[in-house]
Residue, then its C-alpha position, 0 to 999 in steps of 0.5 A: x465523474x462518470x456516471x451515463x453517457x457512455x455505455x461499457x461492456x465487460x465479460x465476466x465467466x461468459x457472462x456479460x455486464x453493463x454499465x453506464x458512465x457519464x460525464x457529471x455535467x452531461x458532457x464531455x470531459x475536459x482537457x488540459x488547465x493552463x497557467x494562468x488559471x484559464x482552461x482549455x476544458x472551459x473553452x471545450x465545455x463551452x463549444x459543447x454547450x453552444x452546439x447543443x449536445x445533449x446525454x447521449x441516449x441510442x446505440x448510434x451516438x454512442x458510437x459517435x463516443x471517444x475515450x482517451x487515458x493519457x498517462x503524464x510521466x510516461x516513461x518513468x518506471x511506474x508507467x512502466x511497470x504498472x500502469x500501462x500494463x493495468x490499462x492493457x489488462x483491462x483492454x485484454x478482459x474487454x473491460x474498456x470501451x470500444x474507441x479509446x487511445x492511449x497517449x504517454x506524456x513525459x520530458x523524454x524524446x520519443x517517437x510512437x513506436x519508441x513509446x510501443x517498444x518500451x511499453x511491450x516489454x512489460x504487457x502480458x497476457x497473465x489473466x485466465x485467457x491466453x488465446x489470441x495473446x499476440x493479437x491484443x497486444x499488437x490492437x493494443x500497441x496501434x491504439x499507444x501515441x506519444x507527445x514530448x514536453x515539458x510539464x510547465x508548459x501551457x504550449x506543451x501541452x496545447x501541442x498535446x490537445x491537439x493531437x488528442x483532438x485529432x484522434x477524436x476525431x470530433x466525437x464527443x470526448x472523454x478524457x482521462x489523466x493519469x499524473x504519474x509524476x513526483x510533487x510538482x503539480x502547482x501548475x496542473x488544475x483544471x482537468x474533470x478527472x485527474x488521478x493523482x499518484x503518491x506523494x501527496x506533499x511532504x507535509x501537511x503545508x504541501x499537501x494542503x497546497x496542492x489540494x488547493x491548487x487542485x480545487x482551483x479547478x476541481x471538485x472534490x469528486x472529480x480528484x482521485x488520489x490513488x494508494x495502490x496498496x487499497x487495490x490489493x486483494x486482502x486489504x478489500x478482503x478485510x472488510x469482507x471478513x469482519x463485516x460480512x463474518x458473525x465471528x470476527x466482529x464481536x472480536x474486533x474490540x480492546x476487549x479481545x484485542x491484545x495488539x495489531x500489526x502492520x508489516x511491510x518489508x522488501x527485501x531489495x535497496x533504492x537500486x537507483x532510485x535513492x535521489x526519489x527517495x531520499x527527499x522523502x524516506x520510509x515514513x512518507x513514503x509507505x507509513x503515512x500512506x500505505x500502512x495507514x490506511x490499511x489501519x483505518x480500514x482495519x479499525x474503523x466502525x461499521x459504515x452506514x453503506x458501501x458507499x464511498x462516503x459513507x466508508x471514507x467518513x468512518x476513516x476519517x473518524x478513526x484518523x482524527x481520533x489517533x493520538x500524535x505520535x511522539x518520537x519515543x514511540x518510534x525507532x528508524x534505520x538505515x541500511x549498511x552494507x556488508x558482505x554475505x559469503x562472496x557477495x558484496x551487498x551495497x549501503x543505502x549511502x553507496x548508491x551513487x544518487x544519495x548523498x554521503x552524510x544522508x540521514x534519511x530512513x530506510x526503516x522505521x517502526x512506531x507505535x500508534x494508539x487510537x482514543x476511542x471507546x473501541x480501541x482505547x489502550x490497544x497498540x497498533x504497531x507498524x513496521x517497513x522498511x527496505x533491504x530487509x531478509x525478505x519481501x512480505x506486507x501482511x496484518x496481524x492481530x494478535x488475540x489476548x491470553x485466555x482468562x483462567x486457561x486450564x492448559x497454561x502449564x502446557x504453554x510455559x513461556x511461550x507466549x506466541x502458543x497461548x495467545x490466538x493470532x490472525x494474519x492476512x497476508x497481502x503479499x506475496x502468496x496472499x493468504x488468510x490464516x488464524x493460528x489455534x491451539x489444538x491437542x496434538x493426537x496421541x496419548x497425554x496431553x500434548x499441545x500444538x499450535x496449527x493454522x486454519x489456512x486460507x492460501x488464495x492461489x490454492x483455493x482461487x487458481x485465477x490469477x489476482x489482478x493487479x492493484x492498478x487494474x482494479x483502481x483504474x476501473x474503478x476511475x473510469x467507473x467513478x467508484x471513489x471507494x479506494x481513493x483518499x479524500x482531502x480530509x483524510x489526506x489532512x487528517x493523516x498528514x496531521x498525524x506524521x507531519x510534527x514527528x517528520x520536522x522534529x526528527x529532521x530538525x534535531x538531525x535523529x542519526x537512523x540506527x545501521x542495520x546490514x542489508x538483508x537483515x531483520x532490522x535495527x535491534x531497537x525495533x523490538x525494544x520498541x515493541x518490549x515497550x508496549x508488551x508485543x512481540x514481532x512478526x513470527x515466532x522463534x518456533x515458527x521461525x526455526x522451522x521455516x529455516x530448516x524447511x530451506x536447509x539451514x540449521x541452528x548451530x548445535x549449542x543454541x539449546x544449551x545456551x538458551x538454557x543456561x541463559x533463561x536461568x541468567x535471565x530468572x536471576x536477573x528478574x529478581x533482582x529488578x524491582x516488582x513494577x519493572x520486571x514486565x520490561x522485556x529483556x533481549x538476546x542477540x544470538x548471531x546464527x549464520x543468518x544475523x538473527x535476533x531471537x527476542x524474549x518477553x518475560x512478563x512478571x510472573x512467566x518462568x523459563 
């Protein structure tokens, strides 16, 4: 959108970098579209136009420029939380220009020095710099303005762009919105550069609804819907790691392939925020969005460039290769509440913003297969959920057996030693790790497993910028590289929408599981299915128990030994063409744990 006529200086290590940004028309941005298909941006554009203006080209003229971001849904947590501290992050690190304001836009009644008040309690000064702290944040605060509406209201609204004027003072303008607001954007078309924030509908007939109501008034460039999950540090590593690494890319096929995993978790409940998420649970809400596009990423072919179409159109490709997902390849939940020693912890339906009877997901896990030569018959497995034992989002791919490994009778059944895995880790402690098989020092032959580890706060102590940072730079840039095309939007729709009315329409009863736990036993049923087993292995997960003082219980050995032999047993009394079905265990520890076992035709315990 902005591609010339305003001049940005940015500082990088006392180096200093410039670039140019320039309406797409040569003028200035546009205001606010009104009800009835009108615009205040065609009657400014129009003025622009009759006085004249032409790009702006010396250093005085561009002085004569002003910038405004105007975030609508200003004092929702969102706001709050991310994007008023993403815009002052950029203003801290000189990243925005000279003459800029902020204006928040919400329902709520508030005065200007209400708005800074609020607004102050999240802003830090985390970046590198800390000099001269207090001081931006008191410059950044007298730029922060305030104007309460309604968001159908065209006088509402005309009220707002009079005050933008004001503070623009007749310079020439450029304006950009930030709709931080659920699904109600009927009535908002018409803006140059609109940034759209998630939910993008609720289904393929919404979503396709408001990107018509957008493209009333809108080019496709010009509409910039936001995943912040595509401004996370690991998920733009991704592509730097098999496009820019000789032995990561001959990998990236079925052939080496055994599985990929897509991991989100959280380990608290809606906390207030259940009437929001009970109109659209777990899937809308991180699978369809976040994790799928984390896939498409991941899975895509190598673009021609990094140009952003270029990119967007090999995710495209990808999309529209997937097969539907079918409801018995998935498997949802919902959180209950129980008590952990003398604390009491809450069900999704105590809270009182959802209803009772809700039948609404907390968690879900489905397989997904994608039909194409690269990926043909290769599981990709995804997993979120809330109220969870612990926070944590990261990709894992996990690599196929050796063929005729000369150490397998070292291995046993212990798949998670005889299979390489990758993992990247995109929150918390963002990480990079590749898990081998190495000889443990010594004599005899004795096996490990170890991590070749990429810890980023370790060997990068600058402190990561926010996902919201880097997206609204990238908007103000006009980089559209991580922002979600129309087709893309459709072609993702296409995949969730039958399996979201289907599960709705026969009413699917979430299996509970208690808060804090790891999810509903169905999840590995559904991973057993496709021969893949989650997450961490029972090793890996012994130990980071004892790392925080916790201990299995002292029989645990004798009875996964008397067990195992139950288990042979039982194996040969199936037919030969069922004995890879998994069977599974459920031991309950201190903590609730489910310990799950593969046995593939022919492993023994």
């Amino acid at each position: 959108m902005f591609e010339g006529n305003m001049t940005f200086r940015m500082k990088d290590n006392q180096r200093t970098k410039s670039f140019q940004l320039k309406s797409s028309n040569g003028h200035s941005s546009s205001s606010v579209s009104l009800h009835d298909g009108s615009s205040l941006a065609e009657e400014h554009f129009k003025a622009n136009v009759q006085d004249g203006l032409s790009p702006v080209n010396s250093e005085s003229e561009k002085s004569e420029l002003t910038y405004s971001i105007t975030v609508v849904g200003a004092s929702g947590d969102l706001a709050k939380k991310k994007i008023f501290p993403a815009i002052f992050a950029l203003f801290y690190e000189d990243c925005l220009p000279k003459n800029f304001t902020v204006f928040g836009y919400a329902r709520t009644k508030m005065t200007d020095e209400e708005l800074r008040t609020m607004i102050s309690r999240t802003l830090t000064c985390r970046i590198d710099k800390r000099e001269n702290c207090e001081d931006k944040m008191t410059q950044f605060l007298k730029r922060c303005f305030y104007h309460s509406g309604q968001y159908n209201s065209e006088e509402n609204f005309r009220e707002l762009d009079i005050k933008l004027k004001e503070k623009e003072a007749g310079k020439l303008a450029n304006r950009l919105f930030y709709l931080s607001i659920p699904q109600i954007y009927s009535w908002m078309c018409g803006w140059t550069r609109v940034i759209v924030e998630k939910p993008f509908g609720r289904d393929s007939e919404s979503s396709g609804e408001l990107t018509r109501c957008l493209k009333q008034y809108l080019n496709e460039d010009q509409i910039f819907r936001i995943d912040h999950y595509l401004g996370k540090e690991l998920v733009e590593n991704l592509s730097v790691l098999r496009f820019s690494n000789l032995v990561f890319e001959p990998l990236w096929s079925r052939n080496y392939i055994r599985n990929v995993q897509l991991i989100f978790s959280e380990d608290f409940g809606t906390e207030g925020r259940g009437g929001y998420f009970d109109h659209y649970g777990i899937i809308r809400d991180i699978m369809q969005n976040h994790l799928l596009q984390i896939l498409a990423l991941f899975a895509m072919e190598t673009p021609v460039s990094l140009d952003a179409e270029d990119i967007r159109n090999e995710k495209v490709k990808v999309l529209r290769s997937m097969r539907p997902l079918q409801l018995e390849d998935v498997i949802v939940g919902q959180y209950k509440g129980h008590s952990k020693g003398d604390k009491s912890l809450p069900g999704y339906t105590d809270d009182p913003t959802v209803p009772k009877d809700s039948l609404t997901p907390t968690f879900a896990a489905a397989a997904l297969f994608i039909n194409n030569a690269r990926w043909d018959g290769v599981p990709f497995l995804m997993k979120a959920g809330k109220g969870l034992h612990t926070k944590r989002a990261e990709i894992r791919v996990q690599f196929r057996h050796v063929p005729g490994n000369l150490y397998k009778r070292k291995f046993g059944t212990d798949l998670d030693k005889a299979t390489n895995e990758l993992v990247l880790r995109v929150q918390p402690d963002e990480a990079i790790y590749l898990k081998i098989n190495n000889k443990v020092p010594g004599l005899g032959m004795r096996l490990d497993r170890s991590d070749l580890n990429l810890l980023f706060k370790a060997r990068y102590p600058r402190e990561i910028p926010d996902a919201y940072e880097r997206l609204l730079l990238d908007a103000i840039e006009g980089e559209r590289r991580l922002f979600i095309r129309s087709d893309e939007l459709d072609a993702a729709w296409a995949l969730f929408t039958p399996l979201l009315k289907e599960l709705e329409e026969k009413k699917i009863v979430p299996e509970l599981y208690p808060y804090g736990s790891r999810g509903p036993v169905g999840a590995h049923y559904l991973a057993a299915k496709h021969n893949v087993r989650w997450g961490m292995s029972a090793v890996r997960t012994r130990e980071m128990m004892r790392s925080s003082g916790q201990k299995f219980k002292a029989g645990t050995s004798s009875f996964l030994s008397s067990s195992c032999s139950i288990i042979q047993s039982l194996l040969h009394l199936l037919p030969r063409n069922k004995r890879r079905e998994a069977i599974f265990l459920r031991c309950s520890h201190d903590e609730g744990m489910v310990l799950s076992f593969l046995l593939p035709k022919g492993s023994h315990c």
